[in-house]
N, C-alpha and C positions, 0 to 999 in steps of 0.2 A: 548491420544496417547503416553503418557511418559515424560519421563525429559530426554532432549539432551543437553548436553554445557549446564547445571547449570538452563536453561530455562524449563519450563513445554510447552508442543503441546495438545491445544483445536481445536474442533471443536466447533464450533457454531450452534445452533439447527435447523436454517434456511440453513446452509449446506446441510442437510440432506433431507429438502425438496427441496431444487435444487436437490439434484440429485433424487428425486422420481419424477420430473416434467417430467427432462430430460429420464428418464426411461419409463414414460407414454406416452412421444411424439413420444419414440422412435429416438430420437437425437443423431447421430454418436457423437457429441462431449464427452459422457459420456467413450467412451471406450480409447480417451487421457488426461482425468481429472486426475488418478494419477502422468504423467508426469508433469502436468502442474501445481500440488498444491506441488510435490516436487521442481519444480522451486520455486514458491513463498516462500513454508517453508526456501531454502537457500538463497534465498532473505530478507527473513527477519530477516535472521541471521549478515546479513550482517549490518542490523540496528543495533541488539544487540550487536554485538561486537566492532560495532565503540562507543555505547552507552558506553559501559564498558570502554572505553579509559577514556572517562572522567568523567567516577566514577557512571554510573548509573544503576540501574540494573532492569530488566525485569521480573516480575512475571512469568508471561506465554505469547505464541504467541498465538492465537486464528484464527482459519482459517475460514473464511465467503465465501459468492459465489462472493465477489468481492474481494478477494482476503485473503492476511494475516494483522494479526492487532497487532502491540506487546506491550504488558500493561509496562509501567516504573513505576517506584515508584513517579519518580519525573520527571517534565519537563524542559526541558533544561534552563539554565541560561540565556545563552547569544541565540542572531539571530544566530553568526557564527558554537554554537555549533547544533541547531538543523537543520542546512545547512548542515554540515559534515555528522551526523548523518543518516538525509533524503537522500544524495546521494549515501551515503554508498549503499542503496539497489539496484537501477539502476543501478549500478557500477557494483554488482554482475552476475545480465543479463548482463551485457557489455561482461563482461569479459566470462562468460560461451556460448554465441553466439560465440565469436572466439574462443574458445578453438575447440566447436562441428562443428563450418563451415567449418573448414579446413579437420578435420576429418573426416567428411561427403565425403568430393574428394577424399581424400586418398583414404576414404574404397569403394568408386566406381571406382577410376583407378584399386586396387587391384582385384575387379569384386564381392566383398561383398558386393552385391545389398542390401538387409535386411539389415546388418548395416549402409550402407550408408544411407539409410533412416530412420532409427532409427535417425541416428548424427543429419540428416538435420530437422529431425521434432521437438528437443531439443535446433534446433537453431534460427528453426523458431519461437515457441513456446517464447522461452527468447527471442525476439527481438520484438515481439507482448508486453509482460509484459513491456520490456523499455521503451517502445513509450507509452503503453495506462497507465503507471505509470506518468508518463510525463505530463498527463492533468493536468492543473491549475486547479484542481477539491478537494476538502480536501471531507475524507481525506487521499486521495491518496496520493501519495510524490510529484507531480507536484503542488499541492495548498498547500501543507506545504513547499512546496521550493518557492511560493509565498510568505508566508506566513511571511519566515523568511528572504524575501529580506525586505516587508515594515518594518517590525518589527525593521531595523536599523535607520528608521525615525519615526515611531508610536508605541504605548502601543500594548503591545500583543492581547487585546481585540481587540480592533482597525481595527487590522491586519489581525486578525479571523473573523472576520465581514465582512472586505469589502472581505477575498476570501471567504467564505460563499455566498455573495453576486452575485461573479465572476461564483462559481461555478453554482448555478442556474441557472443565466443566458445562461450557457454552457448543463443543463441537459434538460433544459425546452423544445428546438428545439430537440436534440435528442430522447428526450420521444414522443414527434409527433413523427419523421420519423418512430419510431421502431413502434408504435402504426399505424401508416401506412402500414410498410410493417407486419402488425403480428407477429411479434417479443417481445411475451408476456414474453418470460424468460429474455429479455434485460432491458425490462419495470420492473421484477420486480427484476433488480440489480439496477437500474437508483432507484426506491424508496427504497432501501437500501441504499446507497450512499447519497440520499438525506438525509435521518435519520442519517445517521453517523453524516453529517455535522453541524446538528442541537447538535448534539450530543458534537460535537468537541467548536461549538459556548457556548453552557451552561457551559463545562469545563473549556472555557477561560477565561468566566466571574465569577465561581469560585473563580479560581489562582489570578484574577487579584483583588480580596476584600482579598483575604486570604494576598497576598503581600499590599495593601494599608494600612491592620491592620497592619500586624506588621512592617509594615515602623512607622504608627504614638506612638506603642509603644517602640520603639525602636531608634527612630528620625534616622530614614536610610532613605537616599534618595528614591524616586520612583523607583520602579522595571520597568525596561520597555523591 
């Protein structure tokens, strides 16, 4: 999709068959998907540039059916910086739900029905992303804002583990319900998510040998 702000914009190849799903069930949701992945993409800018504060820098963002994912070089040092970083995004919805909520009323006192409801469905939309960003779930920002609270008491693996952990726990009842009601495109974001997390757990364990080496060459204390 291009280079925006020094970043590169992927799709993900599993994008594409969500929206073929979405197109074969014939699911109104397909016709506000690109409102809703231009929320995300300025969402996840919102990671990028608090990343950039403190010296990091992002390959590309890569856009999935569970949302955006933005590749760093490196992962953050400290818990307090991938806290800032991780809220950075929510922050963006925060702040784009009031800008569009209020604008919504205006442009329906005015009697611009069609825009008012453009505003309101922009603010609906970001305030849906806040909240379902919000889940203790990695690797969303709700289980990396987990993530990076234990992380000031345990090793980063540690940390990854037990909300890996957290999150399953949280996937498992919901894949019943949705598997209940037929909700086979939610089931198959729920095992995308799931793979991420497994995903996010192997990377931890990684970083956390690649810092154990070179602490013992190096005689540096433990990274944690």
């Amino acid at each position: 999709l291009g280079k925006w702000l020094g970043t590169e914009v992927k799709l993900h190849n599993t994008l594409l068959i969500y929206f073929g799903l979405l197109f074969l069930t014939g699911n109104k949701v397909i016709f506000i998907l690109p409102i809703v992945f231009l929320s995300v993409l300025i969402h996840e800018y919102g990671h990028v540039l608090m990343a950039r504060h403190f010296g990091y820098h992002a390959d590309h963002i890569i856009l999935t059916p569970i949302g955006g994912l933005a590749s760093f070089t490196h992962l953050p040092r400290t818990p307090k910086q991938e806290l800032l970083i991780t809220i950075a995004g929510p922050a963006v919805n925060f702040v784009l739900f009031f800008i569009f909520f209020p604008l919504s009323g205006i442009a329906g006192i005015l009697s611009l029905g069609i825009l008012s409801t453009f505003f309101a469905l922009i603010a609906v939309i970001n305030a849906i992303l806040f909240i379902f960003n919000l889940l203790p779930i990695l690797p969303m920002d709700g289980g990396r804002i987990l993530r990076s609270l234990l992380h000031y008491k345990y090793s980063f693996y540690d940390s990854t583990k037990f909300t890996v952990i957290v999150s399953k726990i949280i996937i498992i009842p919901l894949g019943l319900f949705f598997l209940i009601q037929g909700s086979f495109l939610s089931i198959f974001m729920l095992g995308f998510i799931w793979l991420a997390g497994n995903m996010e757990l192997e990377k931890a364990n990684e970083y956390q040998s690649i810092s154990n080496n070179y602490r013992l060459k190096n005689k540096y204390p433990r990274w944690k």
